[in-house]
N, C-alpha and C positions, 0 to 999 in steps of 0.2 A: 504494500500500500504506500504509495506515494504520502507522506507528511509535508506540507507547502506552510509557510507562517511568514505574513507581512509581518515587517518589524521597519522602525524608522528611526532616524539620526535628525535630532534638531541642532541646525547652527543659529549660534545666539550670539551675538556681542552687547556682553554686560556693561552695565553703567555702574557708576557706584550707588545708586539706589536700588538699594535689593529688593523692597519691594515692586518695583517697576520690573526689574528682569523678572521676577516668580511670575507677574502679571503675564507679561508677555511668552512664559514659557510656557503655562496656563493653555493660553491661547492657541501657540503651534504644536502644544500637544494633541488640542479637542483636533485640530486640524490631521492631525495624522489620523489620529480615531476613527474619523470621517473619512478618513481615508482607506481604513479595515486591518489599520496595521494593530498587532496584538501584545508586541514590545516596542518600547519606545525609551529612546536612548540620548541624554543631553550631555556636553561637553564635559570638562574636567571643571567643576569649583564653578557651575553656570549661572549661578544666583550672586556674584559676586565681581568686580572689578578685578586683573590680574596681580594684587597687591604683593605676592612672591618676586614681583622685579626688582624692589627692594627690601633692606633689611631696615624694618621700621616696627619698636615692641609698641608703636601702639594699637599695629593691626591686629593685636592677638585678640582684641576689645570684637577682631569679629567672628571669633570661633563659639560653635554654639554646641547646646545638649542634646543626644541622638533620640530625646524624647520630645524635649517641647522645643527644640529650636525651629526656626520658621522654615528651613527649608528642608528639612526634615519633617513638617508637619502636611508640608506644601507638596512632596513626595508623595505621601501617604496618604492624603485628602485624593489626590489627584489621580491616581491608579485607580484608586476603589470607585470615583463617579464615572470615568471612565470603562470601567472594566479591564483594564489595561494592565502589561508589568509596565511598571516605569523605572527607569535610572538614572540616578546623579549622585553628585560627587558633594559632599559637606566638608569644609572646614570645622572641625570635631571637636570639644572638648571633653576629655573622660577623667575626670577626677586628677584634675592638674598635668595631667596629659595630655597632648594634640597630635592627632592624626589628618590624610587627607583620605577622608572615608567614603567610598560608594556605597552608594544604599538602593537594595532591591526590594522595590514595593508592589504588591499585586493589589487583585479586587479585594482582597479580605486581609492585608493589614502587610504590615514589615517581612518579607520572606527572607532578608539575610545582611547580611552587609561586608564588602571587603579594606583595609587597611592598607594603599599603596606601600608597599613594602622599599622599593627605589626609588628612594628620595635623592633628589640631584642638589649639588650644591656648583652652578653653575654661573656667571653672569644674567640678569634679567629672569632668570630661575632658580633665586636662592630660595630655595624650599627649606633645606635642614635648618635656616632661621627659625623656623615652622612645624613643622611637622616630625616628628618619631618614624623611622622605620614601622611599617606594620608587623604587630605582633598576632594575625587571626591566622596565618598560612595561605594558603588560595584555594577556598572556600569553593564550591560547585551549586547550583541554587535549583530546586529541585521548582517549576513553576507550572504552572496550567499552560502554560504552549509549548514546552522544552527544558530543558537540563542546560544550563548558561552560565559564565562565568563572565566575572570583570577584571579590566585590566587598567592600568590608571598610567596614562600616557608614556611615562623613562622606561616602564615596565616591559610593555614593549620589545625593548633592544634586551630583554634576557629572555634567552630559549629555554632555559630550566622551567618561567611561569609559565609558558602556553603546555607546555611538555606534562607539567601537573595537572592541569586545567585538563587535560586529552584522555590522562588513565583513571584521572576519578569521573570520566563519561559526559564531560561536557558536548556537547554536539555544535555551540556555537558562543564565542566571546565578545563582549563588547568592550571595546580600548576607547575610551573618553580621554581626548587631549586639551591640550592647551598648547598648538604648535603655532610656531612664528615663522617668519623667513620664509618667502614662496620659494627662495632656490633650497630650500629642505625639502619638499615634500617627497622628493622621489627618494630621498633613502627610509623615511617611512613607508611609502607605498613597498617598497623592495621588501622590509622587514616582515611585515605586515603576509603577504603575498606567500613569502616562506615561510612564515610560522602557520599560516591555515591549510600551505600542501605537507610540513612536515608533519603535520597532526591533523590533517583530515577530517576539518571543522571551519565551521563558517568565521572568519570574523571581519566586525562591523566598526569601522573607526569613525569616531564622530570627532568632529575639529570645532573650537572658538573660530568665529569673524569678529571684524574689526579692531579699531585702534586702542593702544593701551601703552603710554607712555612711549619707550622706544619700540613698540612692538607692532607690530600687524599682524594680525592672527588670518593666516589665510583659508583656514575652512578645507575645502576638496576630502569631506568626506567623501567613503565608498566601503562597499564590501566585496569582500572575497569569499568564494568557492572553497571548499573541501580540495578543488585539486588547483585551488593557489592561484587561481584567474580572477580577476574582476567580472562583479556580475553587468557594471555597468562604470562608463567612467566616472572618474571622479568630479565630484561636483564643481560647483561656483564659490566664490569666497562671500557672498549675500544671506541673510539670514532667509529663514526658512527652513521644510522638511523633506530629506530626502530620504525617499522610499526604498525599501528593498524585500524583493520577496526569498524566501532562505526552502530550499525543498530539505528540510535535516533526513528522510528517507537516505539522500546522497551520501551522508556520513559513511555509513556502512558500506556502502557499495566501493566508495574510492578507497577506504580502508582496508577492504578485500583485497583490492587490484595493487595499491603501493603498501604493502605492508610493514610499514617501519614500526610501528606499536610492537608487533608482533616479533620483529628482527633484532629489538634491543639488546643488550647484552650490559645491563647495568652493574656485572661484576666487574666491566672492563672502565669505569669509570670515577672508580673511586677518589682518583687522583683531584675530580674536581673539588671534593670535600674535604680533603688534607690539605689544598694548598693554603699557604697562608695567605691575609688579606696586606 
């Protein structure tokens, strides 16, 4: 039996009024809805300005609680009138703690949540200003359309997450960025391309649009194929919803035909986990 699931990528370019991006997210969500898509997927941190460009302690003032914080709240309202899974990304506080947390929310309430684990300490990306390493591992989200994982944009560039993500059964990922520089895009698209033929699962990169300091956020979501192809090109750098339909039946089938799950040999790689850092 063929399994087909519309699922969509909103690009947003936040303003520093959170409330007005929730508003507007609100909105291109109902839109995808109406559109018949059944997961729906928003950028990295989409309820919030790129404040990570710099190291400033007084943005910590905008990290919130995985219960009542507003975009957190704004999640969970939002999947359930919808009937939708929805996902976004929270700047987090846990008991003096801060993470940069995804959050999986369905019709009937919180289904899970992941802790970007690679955090960059980068130019215009000082995250570790911010954020803790995640501590949850890479959680798999058991949902009413599929078995799905999240990945939180640096994440990405390590093949150990998707590799996880692939043997606890996920069938399809969604990588929420926050990328800048249009002459980047294509080593994302490369990475992205190879981690869905290596493991044999869809995944769906949703990008920020517009300006942010020194940044432009260039947007050109798109999804990949099980066998590592684009299902369609990649988009525009304008807000709005881009669609993608995902057949997960396919999982299986391309996992038959390139068997690398199957052909592992994880005695032979132990070396990854002794090296020192």
């Amino acid at each position: 039996m063929t399994r087909k699931i519309k699922t969509a990528g909103v690009q947003l370019a936040p303003t520093p009024d959170r409330d007005r991006n929730l508003a507007k997210a609100g909105m291109l969500a109902e839109v995808a809805a109406g559109e018949g898509a059944k997961i729906i997927a928003l950028p990295q941190l989409f309820s919030l300005p790129w404040f990570p460009a710099t190291i400033d302690r007084k943005n910590m003032a905008l990290a919130e609680d995985l219960e009542s914080g507003p975009t957190s709240v704004f999640l969970r309202e939002t999947a359930a009138r919808l009937g939708t899974v929805l996902i976004g990304s929270i700047f987090e506080e846990d008991r003096g703690s801060y993470f940069n947390t995804a959050i999986v929310a369905g019709p009937d309430g919180l289904i899970g949540r992941y802790r970007k684990v690679h955090v960059p300490q980068i130019p215009l990306w000082e995250e570790r200003a911010y954020f803790s390493p995640g501590d949850l591992g890479f959680p798999v989200f058991d949902t009413p359309f599929g078995r799905i994982g999240v990945l939180l944009c640096w994440d990405i560039f390590f093949p150990e997450a998707f590799r996880i993500l692939a043997l606890k059964g996920a069938e399809m990922v969604f990588a929420l960025t926050a990328s800048a520089f249009d002459h980047s895009h294509r080593k994302w698209e490369r990475a992205i391309s190879a981690a869905a033929h290596a493991n044999g699962f869809f995944v769906f990169r949703v990008n920020r649009v517009g300006q942010s300091d020194k940044q432009e956020f260039y947007g050109k979501s798109f999804c990949c194929g099980p066998d590592g192809e684009m299902l369609d090109e990649p988009s525009g750098a304008s807000e709005g919803v881009v669609m993608a339909e995902a057949a997960l039946s396919e999982v299986a089938s391309v996992r038959n035909e390139w068997v690398f799950l199957k052909d592992r040999r994880p005695g032979a790689y132990t070396e990854i986990t002794e090296a020192q850092e």
